[in-house]
N, C-alpha and C positions, 0 to 999 in steps of 0.2 A: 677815771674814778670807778670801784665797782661798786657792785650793787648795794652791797652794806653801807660802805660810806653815803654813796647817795639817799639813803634811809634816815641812817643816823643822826647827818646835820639838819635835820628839819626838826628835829622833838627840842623842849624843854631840856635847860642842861640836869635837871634830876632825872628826868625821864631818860631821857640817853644814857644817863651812870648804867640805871635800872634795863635795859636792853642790851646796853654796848656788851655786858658782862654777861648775856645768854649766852649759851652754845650753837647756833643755829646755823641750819643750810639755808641760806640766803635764797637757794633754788625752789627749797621747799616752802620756803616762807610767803603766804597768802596774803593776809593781810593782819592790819592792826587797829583796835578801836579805843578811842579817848571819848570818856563819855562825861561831863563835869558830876564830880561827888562819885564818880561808879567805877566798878573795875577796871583795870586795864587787860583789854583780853585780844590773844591771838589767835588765826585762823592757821597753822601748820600743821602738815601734810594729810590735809584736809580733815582735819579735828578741829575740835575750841578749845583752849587753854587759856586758865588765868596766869598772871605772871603776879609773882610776889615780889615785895620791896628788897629781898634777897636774890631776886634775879633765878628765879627758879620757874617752871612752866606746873601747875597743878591744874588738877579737876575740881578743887575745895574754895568755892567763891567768898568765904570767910577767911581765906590769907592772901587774896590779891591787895595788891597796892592800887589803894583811890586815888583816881587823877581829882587835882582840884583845877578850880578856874582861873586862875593864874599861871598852870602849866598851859592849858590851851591856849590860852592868849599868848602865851610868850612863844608856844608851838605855830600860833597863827603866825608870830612874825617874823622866826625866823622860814616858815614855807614862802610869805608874799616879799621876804628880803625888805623888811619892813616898809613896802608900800601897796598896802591892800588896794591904794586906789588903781595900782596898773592894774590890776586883777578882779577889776569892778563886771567886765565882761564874761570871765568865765564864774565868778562867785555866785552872780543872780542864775546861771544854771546849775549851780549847787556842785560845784567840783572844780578843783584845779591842777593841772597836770605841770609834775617837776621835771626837771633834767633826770633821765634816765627811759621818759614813760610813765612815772608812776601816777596814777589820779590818787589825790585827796579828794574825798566826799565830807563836802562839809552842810550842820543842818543847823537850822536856830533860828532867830525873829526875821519874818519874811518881810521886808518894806515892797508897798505896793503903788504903781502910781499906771490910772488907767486900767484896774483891773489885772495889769501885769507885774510881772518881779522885778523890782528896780534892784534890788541889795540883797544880801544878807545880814543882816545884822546880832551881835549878840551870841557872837558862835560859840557853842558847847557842845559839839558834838563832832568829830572827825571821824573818818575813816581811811586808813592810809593802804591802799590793795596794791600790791606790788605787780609790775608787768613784766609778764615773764614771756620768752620766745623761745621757742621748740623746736627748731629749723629741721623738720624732713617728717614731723608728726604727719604731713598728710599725704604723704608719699603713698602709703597703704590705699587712699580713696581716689589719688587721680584717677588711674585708669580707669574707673568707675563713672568719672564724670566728662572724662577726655571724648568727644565725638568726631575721630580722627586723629591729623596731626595740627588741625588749626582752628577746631572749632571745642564747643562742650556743649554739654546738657544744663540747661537752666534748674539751679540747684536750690534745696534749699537745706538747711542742716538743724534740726529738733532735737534741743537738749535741754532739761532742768537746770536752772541754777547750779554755778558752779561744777560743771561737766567737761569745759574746757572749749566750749563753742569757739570762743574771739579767737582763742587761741590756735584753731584747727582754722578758721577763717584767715585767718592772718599768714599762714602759711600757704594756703592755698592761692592764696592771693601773691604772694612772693616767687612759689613756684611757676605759675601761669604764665606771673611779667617777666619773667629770667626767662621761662622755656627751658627745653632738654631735648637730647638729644629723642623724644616721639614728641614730641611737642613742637612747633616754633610758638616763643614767646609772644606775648599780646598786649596790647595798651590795658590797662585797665583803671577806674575809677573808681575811688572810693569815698564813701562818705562818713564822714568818720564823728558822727554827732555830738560822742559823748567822748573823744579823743584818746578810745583806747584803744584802735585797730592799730592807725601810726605812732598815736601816743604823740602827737608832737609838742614841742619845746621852744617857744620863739621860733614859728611856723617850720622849725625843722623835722621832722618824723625820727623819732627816737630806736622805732623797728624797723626792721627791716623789710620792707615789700615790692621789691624788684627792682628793677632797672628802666621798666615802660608802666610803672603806676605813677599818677596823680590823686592827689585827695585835696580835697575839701573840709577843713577840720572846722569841728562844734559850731555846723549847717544841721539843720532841720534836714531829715532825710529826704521828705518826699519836696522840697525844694532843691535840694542837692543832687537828684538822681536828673532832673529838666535839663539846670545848669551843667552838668557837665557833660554830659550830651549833646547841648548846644554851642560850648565851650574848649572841649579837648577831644572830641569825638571817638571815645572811647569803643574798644568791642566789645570788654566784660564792665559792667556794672557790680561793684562787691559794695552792702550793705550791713550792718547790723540791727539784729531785734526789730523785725518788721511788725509790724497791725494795726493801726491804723486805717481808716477810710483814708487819708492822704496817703498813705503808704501804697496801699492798692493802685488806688490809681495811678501814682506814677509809676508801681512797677511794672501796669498796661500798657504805658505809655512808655517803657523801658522797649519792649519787648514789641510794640510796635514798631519799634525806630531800629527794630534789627539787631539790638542788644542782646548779648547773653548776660544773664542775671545769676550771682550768686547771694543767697542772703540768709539769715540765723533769724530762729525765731525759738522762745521759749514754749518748751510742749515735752510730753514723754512719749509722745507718738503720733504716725497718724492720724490715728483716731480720733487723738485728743486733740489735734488742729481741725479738722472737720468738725468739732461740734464750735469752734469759734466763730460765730457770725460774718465775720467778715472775710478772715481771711482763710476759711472752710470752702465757700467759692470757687476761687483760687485752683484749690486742689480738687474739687469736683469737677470742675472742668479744664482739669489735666495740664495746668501750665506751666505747673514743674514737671520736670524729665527725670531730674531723681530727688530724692531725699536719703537723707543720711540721718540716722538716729543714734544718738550718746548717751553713755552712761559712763560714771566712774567707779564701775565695779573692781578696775584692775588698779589704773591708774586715769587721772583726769583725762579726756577727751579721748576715751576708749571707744568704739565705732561698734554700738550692737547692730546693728540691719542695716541696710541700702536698701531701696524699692525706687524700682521704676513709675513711671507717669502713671501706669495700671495699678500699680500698687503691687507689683509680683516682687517678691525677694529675689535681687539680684548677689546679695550676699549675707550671711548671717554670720555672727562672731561665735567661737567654738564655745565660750563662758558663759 
């Protein structure tokens, strides 16, 4: 099945008329939002578009077509294949991943028992982001991070929203466990909190990330980085969107235990992780080895700088 199909069968059968008939690169397609009574708007190639009841993409929020609350409900069911209650486990974290990779971000009446999220209830609000894989997008930063042919540099990668972070994570992470011919491949662990590095499916991982990775899917990170350590004795450690006090400490405890760490945190630079309280630390006392910093000036997960542990530019992008 490709990627459209796997799209398409989860909307409302109006909604779907209303999409099926776009013209779209399925590749360049971001995401899609269902808001009850509000427009229906898409994120392609890296712009916002409303989409009208004529299946057209404008900038004019007065001719999108209004999802009502009958289309997300019936959207709800065919995503949970009409039984939300198997999907009681990933809903109260506010997201559900389909066959392909794709997460649904869904938001609505929080039920709470114990202070915690038991349900969601009442959904009106979706988000459907599409997982896309880029297979060689990090080819450009290994050698960057490689320290030899069996080790690396404890990395961490600083991008804004939307810059293509997972995505350069994700590959990095496939490249490492495969190895090449400067490389030998390596075990590595991933923890995959919110199930968009593997994206998996009926605990299968939907992308691709090597041949010697394990993950741990929608784990709490900084219980996921102990466990696997303890568990499949990994050499790299790959993480997503760290900050946390829990986070820190286990990635001490990562890198005590002889670990190499890779991990993505949102920021537009050094700088601006240093003034973050906690994980500012961190990089004052030097325990990453590089940083890579993104923008989407060109295209998503374009690579403006590398710095070293010092913070000296080890590479600067030409744009």
């Amino acid at each position: 099945m490709d990627k459209r199909d796997e799209i398409l069968k989860i909307f409302s059968l109006n909604l779907r008329r209303v999409i099926s008939s776009l013209e779209l690169d399925y590749e360049k397609l971001q995401e899609i939002r269902l808001r009850v009574n509000g427009p229906l708007i898409v994120i392609y190639d890296n712009k916002e578009y409303f989409i009208t009841k004529d299946s057209n993409l404008v900038n004019l929020q007065e001719e999108a077509y209004l999802v009502s609350q009958n289309e997300i409900r019936e959207t709800m069911e065919y995503i949970s294949n009409y039984s939300m209650y198997a999907f009681e486990d990933e809903i109260k974290q506010g997201f559900i991943t389909i066959q392909g990779g794709h997460r649904i971000g869904i938001a609505g009446k929080t039920i709470l028992e114990n202070d915690k999220i038991k349900n969601i209830k009442h959904i009106s609000f979706i988000n459907i982001r599409l997982s896309h894989q880029i297979k060689g997008c990090a080819s450009k930063v290994l050698p960057f991070i490689m320290n030899g042919t069996e080790d690396i540099f404890h990395t961490l990668i600083i991008s804004p929203p939307r810059c293509g972070k997972t995505t350069l994570l994700r590959d990095v992470i496939r490249q490492l466990s495969n190895g090449h011919s400067k490389f030998l491949g390596q075990s590595v662990g991933v923890i995959d909190e919110r199930s968009e590095i593997g994206a998996c499916y009926m605990g299968v991982p939907q992308n691709e990330l090597g041949i010697r990775t394990d993950i741990l899917d929608c784990c709490p990170k900084a219980n996921g980085m102990m466990m696997l350590i303890r568990s499949m004795s990994p050499r790299i450690i790959a993480v997503d969107e760290v900050g946390s006090k829990e986070d820190i400490e286990a990635i001490e405890y990562v890198i005590n235990c002889g670990c190499k760490l890779i991990a993505t945190v949102h920021g537009s630079s050094i700088d601006d992780i240093k003034t973050k309280p906690i994980l500012g630390r961190l990089v004052r006392e030097k325990i990453f080895e590089r940083y890579i910093v993104l923008n989407n000036r060109i295209t998503v997960g374009n690579v403006e700088e590398i710095y070293d542990a010092r913070g000296s530019i080890v590479y600067k992008s030409g744009v």
